[in-house]
Jmol script that loads the backbone (N, CA, C; Angstrom):
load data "model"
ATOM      1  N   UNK A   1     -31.825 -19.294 -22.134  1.00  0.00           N
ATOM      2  CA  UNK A   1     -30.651 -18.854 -21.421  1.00  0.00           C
ATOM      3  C   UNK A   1     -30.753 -17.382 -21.039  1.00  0.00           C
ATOM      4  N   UNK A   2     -31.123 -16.153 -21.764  1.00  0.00           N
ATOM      5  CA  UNK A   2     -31.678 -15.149 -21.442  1.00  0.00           C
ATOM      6  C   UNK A   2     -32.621 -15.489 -19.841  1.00  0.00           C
ATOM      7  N   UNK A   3     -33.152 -16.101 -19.972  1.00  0.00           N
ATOM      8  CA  UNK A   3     -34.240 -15.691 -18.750  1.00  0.00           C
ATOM      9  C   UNK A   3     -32.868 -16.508 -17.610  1.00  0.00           C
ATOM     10  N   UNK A   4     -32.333 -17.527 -18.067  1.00  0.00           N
ATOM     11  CA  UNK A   4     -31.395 -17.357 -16.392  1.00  0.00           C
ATOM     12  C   UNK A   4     -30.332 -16.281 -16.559  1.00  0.00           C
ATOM     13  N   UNK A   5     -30.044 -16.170 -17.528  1.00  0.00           N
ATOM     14  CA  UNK A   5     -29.159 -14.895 -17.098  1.00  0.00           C
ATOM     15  C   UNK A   5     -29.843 -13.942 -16.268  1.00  0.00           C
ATOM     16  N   UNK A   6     -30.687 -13.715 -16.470  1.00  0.00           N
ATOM     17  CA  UNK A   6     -31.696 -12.460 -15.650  1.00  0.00           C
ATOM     18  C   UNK A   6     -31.653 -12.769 -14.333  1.00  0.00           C
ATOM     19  N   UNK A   7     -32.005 -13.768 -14.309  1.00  0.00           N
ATOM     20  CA  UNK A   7     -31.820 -14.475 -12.585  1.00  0.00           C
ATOM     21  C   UNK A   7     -30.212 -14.788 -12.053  1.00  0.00           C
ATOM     22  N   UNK A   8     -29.600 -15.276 -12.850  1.00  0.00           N
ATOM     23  CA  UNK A   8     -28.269 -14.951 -12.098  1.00  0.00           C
ATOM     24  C   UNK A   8     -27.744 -13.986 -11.603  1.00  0.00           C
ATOM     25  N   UNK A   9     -28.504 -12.474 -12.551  1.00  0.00           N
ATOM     26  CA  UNK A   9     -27.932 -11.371 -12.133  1.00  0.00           C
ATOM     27  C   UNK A   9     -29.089 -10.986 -11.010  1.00  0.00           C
ATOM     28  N   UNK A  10     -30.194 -11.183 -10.969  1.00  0.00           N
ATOM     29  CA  UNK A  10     -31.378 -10.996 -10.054  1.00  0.00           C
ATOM     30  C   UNK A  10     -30.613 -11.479  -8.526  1.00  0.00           C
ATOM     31  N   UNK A  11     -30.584 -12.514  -8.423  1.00  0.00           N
ATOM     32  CA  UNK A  11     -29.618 -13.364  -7.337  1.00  0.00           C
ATOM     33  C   UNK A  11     -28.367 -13.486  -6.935  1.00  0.00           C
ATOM     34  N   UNK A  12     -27.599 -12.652  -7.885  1.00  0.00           N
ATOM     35  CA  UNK A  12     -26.146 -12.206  -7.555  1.00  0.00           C
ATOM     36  C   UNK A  12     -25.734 -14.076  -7.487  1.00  0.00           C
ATOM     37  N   UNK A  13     -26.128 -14.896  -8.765  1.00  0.00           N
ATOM     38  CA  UNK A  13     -25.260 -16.299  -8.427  1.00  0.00           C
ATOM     39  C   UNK A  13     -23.934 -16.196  -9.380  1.00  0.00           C
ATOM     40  N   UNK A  14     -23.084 -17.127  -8.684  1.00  0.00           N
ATOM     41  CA  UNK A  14     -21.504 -16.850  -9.161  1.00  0.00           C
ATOM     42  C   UNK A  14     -21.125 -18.171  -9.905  1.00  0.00           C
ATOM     43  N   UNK A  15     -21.906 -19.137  -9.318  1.00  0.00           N
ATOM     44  CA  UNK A  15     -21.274 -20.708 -10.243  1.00  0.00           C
ATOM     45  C   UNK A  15     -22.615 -21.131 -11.411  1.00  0.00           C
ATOM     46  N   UNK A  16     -22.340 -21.862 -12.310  1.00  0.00           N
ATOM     47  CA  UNK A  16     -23.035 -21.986 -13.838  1.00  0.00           C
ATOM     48  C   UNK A  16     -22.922 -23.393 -13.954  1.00  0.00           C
ATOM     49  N   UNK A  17     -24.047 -24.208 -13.430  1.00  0.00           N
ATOM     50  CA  UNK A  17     -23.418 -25.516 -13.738  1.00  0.00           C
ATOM     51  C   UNK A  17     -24.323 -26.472 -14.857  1.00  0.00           C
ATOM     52  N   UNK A  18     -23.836 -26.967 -15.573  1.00  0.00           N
ATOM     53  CA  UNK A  18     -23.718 -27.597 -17.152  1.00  0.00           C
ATOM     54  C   UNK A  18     -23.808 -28.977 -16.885  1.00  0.00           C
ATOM     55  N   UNK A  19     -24.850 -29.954 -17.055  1.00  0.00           N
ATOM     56  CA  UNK A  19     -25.143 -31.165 -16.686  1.00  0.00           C
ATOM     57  C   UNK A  19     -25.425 -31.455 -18.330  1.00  0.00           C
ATOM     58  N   UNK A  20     -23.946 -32.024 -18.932  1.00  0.00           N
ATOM     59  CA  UNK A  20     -23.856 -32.605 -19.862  1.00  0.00           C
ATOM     60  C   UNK A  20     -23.680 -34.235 -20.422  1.00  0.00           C
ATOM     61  N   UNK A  21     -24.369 -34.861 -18.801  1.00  0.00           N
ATOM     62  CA  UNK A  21     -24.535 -36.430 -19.040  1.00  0.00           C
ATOM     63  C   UNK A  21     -25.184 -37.029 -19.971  1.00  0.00           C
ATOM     64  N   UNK A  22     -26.204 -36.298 -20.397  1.00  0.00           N
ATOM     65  CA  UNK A  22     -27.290 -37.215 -21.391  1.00  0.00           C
ATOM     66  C   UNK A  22     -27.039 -36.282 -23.048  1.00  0.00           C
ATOM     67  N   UNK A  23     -25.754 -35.369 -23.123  1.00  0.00           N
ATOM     68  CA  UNK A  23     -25.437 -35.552 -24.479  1.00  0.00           C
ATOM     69  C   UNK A  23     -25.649 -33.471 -24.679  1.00  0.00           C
ATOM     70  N   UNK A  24     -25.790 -32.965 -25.961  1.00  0.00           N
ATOM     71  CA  UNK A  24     -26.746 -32.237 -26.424  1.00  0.00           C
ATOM     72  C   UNK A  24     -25.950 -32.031 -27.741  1.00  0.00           C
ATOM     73  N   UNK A  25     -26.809 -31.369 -28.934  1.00  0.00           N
ATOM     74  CA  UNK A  25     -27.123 -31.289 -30.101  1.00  0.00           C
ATOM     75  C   UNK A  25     -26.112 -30.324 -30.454  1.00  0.00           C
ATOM     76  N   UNK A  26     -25.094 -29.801 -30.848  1.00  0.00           N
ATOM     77  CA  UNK A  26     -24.216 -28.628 -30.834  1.00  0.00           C
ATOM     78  C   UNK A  26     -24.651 -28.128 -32.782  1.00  0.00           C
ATOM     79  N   UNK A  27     -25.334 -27.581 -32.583  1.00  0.00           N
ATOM     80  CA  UNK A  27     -25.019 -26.705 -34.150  1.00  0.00           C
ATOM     81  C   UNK A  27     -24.418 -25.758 -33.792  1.00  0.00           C
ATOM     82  N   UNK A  28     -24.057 -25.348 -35.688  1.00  0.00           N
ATOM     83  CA  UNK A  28     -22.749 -23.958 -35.719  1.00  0.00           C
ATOM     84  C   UNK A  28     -23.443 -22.707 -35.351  1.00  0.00           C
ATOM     85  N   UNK A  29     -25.480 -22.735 -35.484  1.00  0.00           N
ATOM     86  CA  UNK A  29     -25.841 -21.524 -34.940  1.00  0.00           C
ATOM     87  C   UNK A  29     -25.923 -21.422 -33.607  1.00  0.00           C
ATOM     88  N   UNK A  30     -26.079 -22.262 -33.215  1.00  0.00           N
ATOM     89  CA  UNK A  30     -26.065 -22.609 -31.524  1.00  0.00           C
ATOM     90  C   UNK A  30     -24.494 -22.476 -30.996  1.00  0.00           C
ATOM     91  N   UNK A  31     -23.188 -22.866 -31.567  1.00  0.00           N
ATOM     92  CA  UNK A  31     -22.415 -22.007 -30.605  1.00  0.00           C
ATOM     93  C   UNK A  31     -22.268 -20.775 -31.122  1.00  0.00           C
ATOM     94  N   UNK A  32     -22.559 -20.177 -32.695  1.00  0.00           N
ATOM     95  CA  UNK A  32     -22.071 -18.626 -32.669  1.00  0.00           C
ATOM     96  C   UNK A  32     -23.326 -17.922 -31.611  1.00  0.00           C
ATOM     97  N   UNK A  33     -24.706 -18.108 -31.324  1.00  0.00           N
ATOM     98  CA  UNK A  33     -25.395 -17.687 -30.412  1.00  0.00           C
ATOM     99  C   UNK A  33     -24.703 -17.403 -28.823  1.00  0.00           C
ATOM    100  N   UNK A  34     -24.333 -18.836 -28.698  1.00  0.00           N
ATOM    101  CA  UNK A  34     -23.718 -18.677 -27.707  1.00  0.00           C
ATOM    102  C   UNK A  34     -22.452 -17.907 -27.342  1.00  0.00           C
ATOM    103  N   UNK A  35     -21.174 -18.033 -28.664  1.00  0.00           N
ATOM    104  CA  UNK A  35     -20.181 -17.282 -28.051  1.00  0.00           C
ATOM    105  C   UNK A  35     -20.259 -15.696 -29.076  1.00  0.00           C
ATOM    106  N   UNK A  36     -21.411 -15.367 -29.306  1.00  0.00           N
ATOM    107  CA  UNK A  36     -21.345 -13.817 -29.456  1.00  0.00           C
ATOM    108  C   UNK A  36     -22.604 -12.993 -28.489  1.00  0.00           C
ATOM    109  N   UNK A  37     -23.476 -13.914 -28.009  1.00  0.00           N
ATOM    110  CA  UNK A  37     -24.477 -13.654 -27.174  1.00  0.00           C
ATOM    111  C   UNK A  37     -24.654 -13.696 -25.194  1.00  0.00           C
ATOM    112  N   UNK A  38     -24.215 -15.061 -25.559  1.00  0.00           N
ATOM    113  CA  UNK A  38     -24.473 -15.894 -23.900  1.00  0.00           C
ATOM    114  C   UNK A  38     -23.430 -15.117 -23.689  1.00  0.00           C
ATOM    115  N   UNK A  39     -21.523 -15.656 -24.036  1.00  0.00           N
ATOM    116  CA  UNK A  39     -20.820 -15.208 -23.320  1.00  0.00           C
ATOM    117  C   UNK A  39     -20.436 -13.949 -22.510  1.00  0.00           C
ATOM    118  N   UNK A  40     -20.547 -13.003 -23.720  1.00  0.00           N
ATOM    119  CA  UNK A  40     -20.526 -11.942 -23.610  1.00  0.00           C
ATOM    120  C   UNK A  40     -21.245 -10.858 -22.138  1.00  0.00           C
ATOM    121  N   UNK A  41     -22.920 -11.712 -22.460  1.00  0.00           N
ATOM    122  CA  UNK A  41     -23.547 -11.397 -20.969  1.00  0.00           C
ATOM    123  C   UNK A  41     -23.187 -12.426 -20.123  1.00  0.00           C
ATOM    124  N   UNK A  42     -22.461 -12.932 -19.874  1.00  0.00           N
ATOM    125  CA  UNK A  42     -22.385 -13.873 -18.579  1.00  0.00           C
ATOM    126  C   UNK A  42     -20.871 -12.788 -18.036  1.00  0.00           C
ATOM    127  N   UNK A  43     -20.323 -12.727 -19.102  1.00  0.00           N
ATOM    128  CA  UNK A  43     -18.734 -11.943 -18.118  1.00  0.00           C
ATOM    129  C   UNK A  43     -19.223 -10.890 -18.041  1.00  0.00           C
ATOM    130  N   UNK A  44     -20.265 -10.402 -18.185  1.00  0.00           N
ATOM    131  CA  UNK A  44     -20.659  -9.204 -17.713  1.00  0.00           C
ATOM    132  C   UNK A  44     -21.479  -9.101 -16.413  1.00  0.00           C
ATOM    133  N   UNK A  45     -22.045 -10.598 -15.983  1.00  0.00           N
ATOM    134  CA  UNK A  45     -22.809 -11.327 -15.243  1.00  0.00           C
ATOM    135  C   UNK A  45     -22.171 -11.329 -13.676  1.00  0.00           C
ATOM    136  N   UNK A  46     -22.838 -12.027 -12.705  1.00  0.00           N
ATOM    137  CA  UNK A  46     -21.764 -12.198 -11.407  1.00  0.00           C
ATOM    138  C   UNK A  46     -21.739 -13.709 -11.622  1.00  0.00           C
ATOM    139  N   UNK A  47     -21.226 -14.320 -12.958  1.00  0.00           N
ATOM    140  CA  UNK A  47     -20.718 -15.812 -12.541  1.00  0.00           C
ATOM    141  C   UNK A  47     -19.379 -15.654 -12.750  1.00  0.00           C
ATOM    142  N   UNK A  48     -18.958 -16.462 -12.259  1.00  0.00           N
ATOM    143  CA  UNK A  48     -17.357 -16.410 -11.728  1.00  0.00           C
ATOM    144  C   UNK A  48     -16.781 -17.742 -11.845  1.00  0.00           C
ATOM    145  N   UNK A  49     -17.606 -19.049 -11.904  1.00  0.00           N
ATOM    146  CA  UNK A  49     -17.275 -20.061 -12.015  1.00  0.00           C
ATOM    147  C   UNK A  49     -18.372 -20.828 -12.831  1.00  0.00           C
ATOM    148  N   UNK A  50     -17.655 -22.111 -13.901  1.00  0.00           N
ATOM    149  CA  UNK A  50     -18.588 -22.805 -14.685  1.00  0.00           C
ATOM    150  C   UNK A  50     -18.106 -23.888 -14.332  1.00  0.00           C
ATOM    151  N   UNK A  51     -19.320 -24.618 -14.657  1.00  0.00           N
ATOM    152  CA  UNK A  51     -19.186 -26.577 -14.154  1.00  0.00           C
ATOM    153  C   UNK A  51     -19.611 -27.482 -15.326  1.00  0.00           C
ATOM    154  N   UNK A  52     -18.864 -28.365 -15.555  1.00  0.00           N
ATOM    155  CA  UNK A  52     -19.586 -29.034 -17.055  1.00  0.00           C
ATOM    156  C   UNK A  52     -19.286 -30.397 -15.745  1.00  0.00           C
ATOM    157  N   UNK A  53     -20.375 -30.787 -15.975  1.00  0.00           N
ATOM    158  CA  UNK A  53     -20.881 -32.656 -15.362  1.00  0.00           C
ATOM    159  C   UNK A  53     -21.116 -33.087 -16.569  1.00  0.00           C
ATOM    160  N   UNK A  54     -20.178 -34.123 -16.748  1.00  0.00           N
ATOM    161  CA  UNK A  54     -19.984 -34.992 -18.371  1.00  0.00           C
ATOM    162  C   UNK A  54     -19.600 -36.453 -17.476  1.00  0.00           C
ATOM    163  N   UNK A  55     -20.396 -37.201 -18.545  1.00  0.00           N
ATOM    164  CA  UNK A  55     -19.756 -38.718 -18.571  1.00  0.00           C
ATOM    165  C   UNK A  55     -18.402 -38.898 -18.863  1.00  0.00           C
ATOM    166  N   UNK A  56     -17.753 -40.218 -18.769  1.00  0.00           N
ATOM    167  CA  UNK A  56     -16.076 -40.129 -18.971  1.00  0.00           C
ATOM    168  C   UNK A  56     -16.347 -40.892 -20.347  1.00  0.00           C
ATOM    169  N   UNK A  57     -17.640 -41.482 -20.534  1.00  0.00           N
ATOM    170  CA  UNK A  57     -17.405 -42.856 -22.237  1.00  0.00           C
ATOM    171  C   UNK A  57     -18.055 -41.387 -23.200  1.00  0.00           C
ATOM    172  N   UNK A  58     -18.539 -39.731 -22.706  1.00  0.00           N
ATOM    173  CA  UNK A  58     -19.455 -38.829 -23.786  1.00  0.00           C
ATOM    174  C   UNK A  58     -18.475 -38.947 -24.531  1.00  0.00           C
ATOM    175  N   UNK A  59     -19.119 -38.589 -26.174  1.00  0.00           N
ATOM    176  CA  UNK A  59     -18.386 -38.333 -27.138  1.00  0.00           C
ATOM    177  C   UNK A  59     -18.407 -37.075 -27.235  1.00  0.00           C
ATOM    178  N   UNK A  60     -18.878 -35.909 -26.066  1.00  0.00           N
ATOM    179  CA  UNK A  60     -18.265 -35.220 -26.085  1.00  0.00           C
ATOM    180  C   UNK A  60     -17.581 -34.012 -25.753  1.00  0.00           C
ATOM    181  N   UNK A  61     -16.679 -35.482 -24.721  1.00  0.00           N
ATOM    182  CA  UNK A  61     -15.289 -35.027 -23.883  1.00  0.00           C
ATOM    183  C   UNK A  61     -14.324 -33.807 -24.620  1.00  0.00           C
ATOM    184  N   UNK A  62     -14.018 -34.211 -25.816  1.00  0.00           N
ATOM    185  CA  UNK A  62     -13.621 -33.029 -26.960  1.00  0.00           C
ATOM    186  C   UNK A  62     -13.899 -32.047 -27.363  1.00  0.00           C
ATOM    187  N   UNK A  63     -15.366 -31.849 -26.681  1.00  0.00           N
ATOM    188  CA  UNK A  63     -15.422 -30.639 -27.320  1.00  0.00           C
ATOM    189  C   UNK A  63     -15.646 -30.051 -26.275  1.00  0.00           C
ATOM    190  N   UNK A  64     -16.377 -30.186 -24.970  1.00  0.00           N
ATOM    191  CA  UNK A  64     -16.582 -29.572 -23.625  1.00  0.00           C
ATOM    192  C   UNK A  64     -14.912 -29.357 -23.521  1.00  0.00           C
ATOM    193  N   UNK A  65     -14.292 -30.184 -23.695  1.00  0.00           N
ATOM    194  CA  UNK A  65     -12.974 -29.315 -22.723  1.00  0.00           C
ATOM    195  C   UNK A  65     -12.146 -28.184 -23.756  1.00  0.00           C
ATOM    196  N   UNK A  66     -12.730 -28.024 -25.337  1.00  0.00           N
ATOM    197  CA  UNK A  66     -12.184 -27.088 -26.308  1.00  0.00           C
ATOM    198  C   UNK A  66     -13.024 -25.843 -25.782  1.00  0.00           C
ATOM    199  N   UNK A  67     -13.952 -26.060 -25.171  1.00  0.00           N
ATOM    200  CA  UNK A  67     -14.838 -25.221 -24.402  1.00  0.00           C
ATOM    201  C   UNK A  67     -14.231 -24.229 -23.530  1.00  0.00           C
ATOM    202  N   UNK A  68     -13.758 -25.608 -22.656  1.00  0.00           N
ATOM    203  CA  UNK A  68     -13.455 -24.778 -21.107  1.00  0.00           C
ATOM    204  C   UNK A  68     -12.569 -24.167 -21.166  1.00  0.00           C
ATOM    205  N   UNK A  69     -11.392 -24.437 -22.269  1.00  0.00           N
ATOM    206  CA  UNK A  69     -10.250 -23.823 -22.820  1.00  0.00           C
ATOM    207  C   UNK A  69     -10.601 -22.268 -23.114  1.00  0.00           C
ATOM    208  N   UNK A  70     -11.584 -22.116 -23.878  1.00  0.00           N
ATOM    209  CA  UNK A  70     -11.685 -20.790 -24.348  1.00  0.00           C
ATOM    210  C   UNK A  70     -12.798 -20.236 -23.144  1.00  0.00           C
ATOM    211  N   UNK A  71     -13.462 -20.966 -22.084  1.00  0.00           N
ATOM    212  CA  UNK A  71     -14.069 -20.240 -20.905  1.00  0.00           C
ATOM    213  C   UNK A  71     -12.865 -19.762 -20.140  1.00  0.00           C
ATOM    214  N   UNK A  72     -12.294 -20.453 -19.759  1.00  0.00           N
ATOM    215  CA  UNK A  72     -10.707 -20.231 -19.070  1.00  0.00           C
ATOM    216  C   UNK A  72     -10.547 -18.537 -19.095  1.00  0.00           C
ATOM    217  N   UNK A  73     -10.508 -18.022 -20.196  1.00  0.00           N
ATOM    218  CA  UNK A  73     -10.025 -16.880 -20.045  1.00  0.00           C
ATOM    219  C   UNK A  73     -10.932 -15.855 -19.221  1.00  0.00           C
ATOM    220  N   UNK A  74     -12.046 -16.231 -19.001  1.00  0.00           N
ATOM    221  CA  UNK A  74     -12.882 -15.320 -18.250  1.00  0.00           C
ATOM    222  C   UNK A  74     -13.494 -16.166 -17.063  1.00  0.00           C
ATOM    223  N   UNK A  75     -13.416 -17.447 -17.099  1.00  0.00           N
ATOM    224  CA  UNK A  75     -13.891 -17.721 -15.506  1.00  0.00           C
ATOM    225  C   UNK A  75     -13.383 -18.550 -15.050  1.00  0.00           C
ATOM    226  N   UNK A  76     -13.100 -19.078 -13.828  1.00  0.00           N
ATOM    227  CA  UNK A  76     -12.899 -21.025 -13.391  1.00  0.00           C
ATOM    228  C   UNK A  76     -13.905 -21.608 -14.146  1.00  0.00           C
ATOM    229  N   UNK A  77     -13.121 -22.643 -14.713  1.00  0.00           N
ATOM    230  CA  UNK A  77     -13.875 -23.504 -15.049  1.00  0.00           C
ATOM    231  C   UNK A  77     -13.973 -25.080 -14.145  1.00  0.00           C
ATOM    232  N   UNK A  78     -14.213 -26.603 -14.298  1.00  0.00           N
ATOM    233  CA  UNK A  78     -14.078 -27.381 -13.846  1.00  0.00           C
ATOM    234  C   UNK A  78     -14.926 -28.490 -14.416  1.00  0.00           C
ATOM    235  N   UNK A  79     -14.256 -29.232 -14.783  1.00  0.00           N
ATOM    236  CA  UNK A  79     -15.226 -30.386 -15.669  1.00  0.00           C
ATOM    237  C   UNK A  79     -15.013 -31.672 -14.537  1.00  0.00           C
ATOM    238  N   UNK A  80     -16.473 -32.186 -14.697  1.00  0.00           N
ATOM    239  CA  UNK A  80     -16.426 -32.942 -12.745  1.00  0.00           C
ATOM    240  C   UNK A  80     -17.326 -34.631 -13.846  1.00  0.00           C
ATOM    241  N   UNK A  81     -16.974 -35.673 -13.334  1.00  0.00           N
ATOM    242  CA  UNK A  81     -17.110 -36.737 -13.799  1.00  0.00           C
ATOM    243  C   UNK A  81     -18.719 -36.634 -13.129  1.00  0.00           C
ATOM    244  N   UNK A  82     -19.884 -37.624 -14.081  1.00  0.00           N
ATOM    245  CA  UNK A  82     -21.041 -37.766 -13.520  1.00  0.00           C
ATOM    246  C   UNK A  82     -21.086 -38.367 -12.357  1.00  0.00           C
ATOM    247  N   UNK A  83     -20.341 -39.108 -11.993  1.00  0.00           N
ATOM    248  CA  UNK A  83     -20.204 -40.376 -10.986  1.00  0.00           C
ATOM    249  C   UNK A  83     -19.446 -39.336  -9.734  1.00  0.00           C
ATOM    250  N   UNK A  84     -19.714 -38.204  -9.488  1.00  0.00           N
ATOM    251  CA  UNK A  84     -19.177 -37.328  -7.837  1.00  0.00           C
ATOM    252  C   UNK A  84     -20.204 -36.603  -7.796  1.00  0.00           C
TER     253      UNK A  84
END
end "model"
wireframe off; spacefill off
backbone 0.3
color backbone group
């Protein structure tokens, strides 16, 4: 994630999109990485908008949208069904 951050900011890109159809592994070091690391440089970043592409049967609908809840405060978010 470091090396696209570099390129998002290299490329001035504004949307972040999250293709969470086929699942992924969530450990507790993997989100404190993420929300004391990733986040931090991304709102510092030029993204402006995030996209989670999730199945409607994932198990996990619950936790992507406890997600977008706490992305909310710093970007659009938008959680888009696999099937559009």
């Amino acid at each position: 994630m470091r090396y696209a951050l570099e390129e998002i900011n290299k490329h001035n890109i504004s949307t972040w999109i999250t293709d969470t159809t086929h699942g992924f592994e969530s450990e507790e070091e993997d989100t404190k990485w993420l929300l004391e690391e990733f986040v931090p440089q991304a709102i510092e970043s030029s993204i402006e908008k995030i996209v989670f592409i999730i199945a409607n049967d994932s198990p996990l609908q619950d936790e992507i949208k406890d997600q977008a809840v706490a992305l909310r405060e710093f970007f659009e978010v938008e959680l888009k069904n696999e099937n559009l």
